[in-house]
C-alpha positions as CSV (number, residue, x, y, z in Angstrom):
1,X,45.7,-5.2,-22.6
2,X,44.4,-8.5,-23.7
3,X,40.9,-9.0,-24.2
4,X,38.6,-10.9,-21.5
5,X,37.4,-14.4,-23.9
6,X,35.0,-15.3,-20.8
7,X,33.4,-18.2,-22.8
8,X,35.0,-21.1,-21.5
9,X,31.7,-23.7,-21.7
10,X,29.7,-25.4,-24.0
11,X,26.4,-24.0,-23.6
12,X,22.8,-26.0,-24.3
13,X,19.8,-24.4,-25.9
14,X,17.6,-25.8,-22.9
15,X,19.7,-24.1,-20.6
16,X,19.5,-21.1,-22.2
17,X,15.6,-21.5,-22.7
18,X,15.4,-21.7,-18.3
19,X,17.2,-18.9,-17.7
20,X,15.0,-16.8,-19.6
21,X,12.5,-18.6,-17.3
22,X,13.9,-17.6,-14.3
23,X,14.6,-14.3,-15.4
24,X,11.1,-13.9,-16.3
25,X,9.4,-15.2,-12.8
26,X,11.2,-12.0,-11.5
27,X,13.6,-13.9,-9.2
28,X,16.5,-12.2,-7.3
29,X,19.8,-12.8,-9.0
30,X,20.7,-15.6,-5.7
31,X,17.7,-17.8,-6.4
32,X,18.5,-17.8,-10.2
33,X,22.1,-18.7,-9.6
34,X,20.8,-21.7,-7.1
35,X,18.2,-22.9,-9.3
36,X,20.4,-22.7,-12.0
37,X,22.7,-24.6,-10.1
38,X,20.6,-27.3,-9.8
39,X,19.3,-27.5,-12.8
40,X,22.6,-27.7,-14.2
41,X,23.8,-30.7,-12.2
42,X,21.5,-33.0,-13.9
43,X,23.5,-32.9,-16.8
44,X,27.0,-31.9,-15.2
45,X,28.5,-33.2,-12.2
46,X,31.6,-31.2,-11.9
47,X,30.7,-27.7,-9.7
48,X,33.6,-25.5,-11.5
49,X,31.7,-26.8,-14.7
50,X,28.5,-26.3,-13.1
51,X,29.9,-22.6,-12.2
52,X,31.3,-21.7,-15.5
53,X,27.9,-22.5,-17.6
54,X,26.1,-20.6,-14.8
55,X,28.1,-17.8,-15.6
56,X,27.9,-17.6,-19.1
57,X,23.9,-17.9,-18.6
58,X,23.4,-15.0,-16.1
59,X,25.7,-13.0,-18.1
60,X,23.8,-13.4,-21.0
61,X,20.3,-12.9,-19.9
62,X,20.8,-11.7,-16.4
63,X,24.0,-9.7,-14.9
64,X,24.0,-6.4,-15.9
65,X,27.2,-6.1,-17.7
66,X,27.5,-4.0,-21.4
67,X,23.7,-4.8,-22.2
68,X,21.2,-2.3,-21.0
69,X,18.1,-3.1,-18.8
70,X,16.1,-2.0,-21.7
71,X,17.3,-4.4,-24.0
72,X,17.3,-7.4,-22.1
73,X,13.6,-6.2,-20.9
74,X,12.2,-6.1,-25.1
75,X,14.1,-9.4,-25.5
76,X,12.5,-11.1,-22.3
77,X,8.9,-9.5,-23.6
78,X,9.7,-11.0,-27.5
79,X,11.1,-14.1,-26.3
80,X,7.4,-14.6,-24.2
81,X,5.3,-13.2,-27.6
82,X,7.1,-15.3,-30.0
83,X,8.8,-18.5,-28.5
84,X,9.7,-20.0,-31.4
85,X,12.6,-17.1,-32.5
86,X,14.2,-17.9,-29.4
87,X,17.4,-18.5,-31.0
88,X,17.6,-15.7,-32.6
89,X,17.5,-13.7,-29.7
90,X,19.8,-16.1,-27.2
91,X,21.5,-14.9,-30.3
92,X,21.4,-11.5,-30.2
93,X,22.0,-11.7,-26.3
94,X,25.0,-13.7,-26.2
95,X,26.2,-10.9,-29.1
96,X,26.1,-8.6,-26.6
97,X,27.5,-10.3,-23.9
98,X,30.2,-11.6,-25.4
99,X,32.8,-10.2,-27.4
100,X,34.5,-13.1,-28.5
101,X,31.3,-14.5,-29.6
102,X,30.7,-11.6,-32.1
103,X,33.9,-11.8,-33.5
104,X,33.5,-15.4,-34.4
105,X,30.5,-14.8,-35.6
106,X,31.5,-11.9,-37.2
107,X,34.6,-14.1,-38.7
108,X,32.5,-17.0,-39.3
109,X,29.9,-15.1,-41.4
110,X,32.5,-13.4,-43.7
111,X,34.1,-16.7,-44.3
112,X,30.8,-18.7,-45.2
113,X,29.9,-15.7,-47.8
114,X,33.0,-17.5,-50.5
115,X,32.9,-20.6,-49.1
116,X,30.3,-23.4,-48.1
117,X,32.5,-25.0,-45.6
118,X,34.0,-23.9,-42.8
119,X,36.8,-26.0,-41.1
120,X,38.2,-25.6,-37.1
121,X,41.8,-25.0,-38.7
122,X,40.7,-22.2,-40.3
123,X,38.4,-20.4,-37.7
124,X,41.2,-21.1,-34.4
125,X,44.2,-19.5,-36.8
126,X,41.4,-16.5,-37.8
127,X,40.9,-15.6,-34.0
128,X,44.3,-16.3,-32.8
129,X,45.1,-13.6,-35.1
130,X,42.4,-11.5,-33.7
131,X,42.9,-12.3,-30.5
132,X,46.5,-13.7,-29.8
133,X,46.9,-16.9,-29.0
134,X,46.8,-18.0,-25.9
135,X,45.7,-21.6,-23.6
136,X,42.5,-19.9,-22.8
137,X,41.4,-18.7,-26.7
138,X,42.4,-22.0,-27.7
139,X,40.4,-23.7,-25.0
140,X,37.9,-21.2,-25.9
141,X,37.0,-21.8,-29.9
142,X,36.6,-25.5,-29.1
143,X,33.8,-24.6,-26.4
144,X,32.9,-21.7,-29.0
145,X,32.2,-24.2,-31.4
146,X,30.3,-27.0,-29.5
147,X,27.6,-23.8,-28.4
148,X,27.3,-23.8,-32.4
149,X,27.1,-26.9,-33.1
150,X,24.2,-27.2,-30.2
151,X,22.3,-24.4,-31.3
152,X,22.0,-26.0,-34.6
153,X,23.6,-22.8,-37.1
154,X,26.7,-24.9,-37.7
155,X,26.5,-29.0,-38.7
156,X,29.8,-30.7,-39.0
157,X,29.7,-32.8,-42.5
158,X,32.9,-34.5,-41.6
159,X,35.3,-34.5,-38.1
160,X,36.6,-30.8,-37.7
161,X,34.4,-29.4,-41.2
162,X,31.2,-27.4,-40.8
163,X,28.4,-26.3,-42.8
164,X,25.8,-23.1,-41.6
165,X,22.2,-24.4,-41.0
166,X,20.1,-22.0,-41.8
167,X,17.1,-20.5,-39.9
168,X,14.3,-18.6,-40.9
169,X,13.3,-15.4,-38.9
170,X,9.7,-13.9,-40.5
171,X,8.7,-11.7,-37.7
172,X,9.6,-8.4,-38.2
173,X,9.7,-6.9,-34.9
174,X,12.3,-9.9,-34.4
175,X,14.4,-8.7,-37.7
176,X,14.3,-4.9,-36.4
177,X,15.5,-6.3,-33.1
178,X,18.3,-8.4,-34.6
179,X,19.5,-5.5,-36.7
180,X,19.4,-3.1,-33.9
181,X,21.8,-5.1,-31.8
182,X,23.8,-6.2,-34.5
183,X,24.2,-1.9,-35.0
184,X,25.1,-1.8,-31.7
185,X,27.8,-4.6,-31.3
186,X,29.0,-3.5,-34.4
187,X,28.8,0.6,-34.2
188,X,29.8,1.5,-37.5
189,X,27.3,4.7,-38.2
190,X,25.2,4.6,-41.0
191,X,24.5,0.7,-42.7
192,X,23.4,0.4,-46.6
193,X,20.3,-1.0,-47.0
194,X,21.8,-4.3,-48.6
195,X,24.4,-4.6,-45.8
196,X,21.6,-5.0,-43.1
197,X,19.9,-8.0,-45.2
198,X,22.8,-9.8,-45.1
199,X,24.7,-8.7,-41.9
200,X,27.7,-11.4,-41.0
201,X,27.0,-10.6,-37.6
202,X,23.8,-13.0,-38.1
203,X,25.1,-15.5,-40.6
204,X,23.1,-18.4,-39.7
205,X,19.4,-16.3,-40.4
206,X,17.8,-15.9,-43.3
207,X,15.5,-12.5,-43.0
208,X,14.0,-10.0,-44.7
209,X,14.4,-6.6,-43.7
210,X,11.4,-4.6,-44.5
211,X,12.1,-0.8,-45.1
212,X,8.3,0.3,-44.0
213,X,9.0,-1.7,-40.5
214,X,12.1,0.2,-40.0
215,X,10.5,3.8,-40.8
216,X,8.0,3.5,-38.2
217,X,10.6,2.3,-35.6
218,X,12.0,4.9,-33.9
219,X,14.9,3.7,-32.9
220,X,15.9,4.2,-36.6
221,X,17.0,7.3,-38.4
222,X,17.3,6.7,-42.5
223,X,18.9,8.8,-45.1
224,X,19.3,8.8,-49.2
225,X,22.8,9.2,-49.8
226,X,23.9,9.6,-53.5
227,X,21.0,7.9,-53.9
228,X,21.2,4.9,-51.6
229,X,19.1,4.3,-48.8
230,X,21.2,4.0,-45.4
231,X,20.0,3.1,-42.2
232,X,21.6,4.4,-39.1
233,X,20.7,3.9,-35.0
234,X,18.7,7.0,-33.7
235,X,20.1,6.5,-30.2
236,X,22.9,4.4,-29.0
237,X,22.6,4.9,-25.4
């Protein structure tokens, strides 16, 4: 069965920012979708357009979907705390949301680790064989792409050539939440200590994952394996 790509909009990082608003004033999922709605049509006129950006929004922040109520309810209470991570954790939603989104992240962070530029070419033919191609995926990447572009981790340097933009994340309670959602998109057991500093899932953060943080969060469970340190998720429902 193919897989559902779902993310056929450019989104804006001020759209993102209002529906954690919304979400936060406690609104039923209706009066989001209308306010949305018209918040939206400022900046688009077209209503499927309107409709498909609305949808990407409420999936990531509000419909229930794959992400748990408990998740989005720690990233609504970090988002409040510490405003100025709100990237990183539109991030971490739309990981979570999305599948297709992880993969090109996932696909774009292994690529920028040999190379410092990234081109369109190279990132449609990766997912296409990923994915398969078809109208939708290819209509897809380009939308993909623009989101990246908007939030600022990818800067084109020339027409169809990209380079990652960098952003700094010092907060640990915002690391420890970035690496336990990148554990669970990724679910691949135990983690070395030196693949969770530098996860491809989260290419466009520089962090620093302190090992005394993660001890006293229990959503961790850490072992010494032939003398390495690995880190593994305590509970993944």
């Amino acid at each position: 069965m193919a897989k559902r790509v779902g993310f056929t909009r450019t989104i804006k990082p001020h759209w993102l920012n209002k529906t954690v608003e919304l979400v936060s004033e406690g609104l039923s999922e209706e009066e989001i979708r209308d306010q949305l709605d018209e918040y939206l049509s400022f900046e688009l006129k077209d209503k499927t357009n309107i409709g498909k950006a609305r949808n990407i929004l409420m999936n990531t922040w509000e419909y229930e979907g794959d992400t748990s109520d408990s998740i989005k309810k720690l990233a609504l209470e970090l988002i409040k705390k510490h405003p100025e991570y709100s990237l990183a954790l539109h991030w971490c939603m739309m990981l979570m949301a999305y599948p297709i989104f992880m993969d090109i992240c996932k696909l774009i962070g292994k690529m920028a680790e040999f190379q410092d530029e990234l081109t369109l070419k190279q990132i449609k033919q990766k997912l296409f064989d990923e994915w398969g191609e078809s109208s939708t995926l290819f209509y897809s990447i380009d939308k993909l792409v623009a989101t990246l572009k908007n939030l600022e981790v990818m800067l084109p340097t020339k027409p169809g050539v990209y380079h990652i933009n960098k952003h700094r994340v010092d907060r640990p309670e915002i690391v420890s939440f970035m690496i336990y959602v990148m554990m669970l998109v990724d679910n691949s057991g135990y983690y070395s200590y030196v693949e969770l500093k530098s996860s491809v899932y989260l290419f466009p953060f520089d962090y620093k994952v302190e090992k005394e943080y993660l001890l006293e969060d229990d959503r961790f469970v850490m072992n010494n394996f032939g003398g390495e340190l690995s880190i593994a998720l305590k509970d993944r429902s």
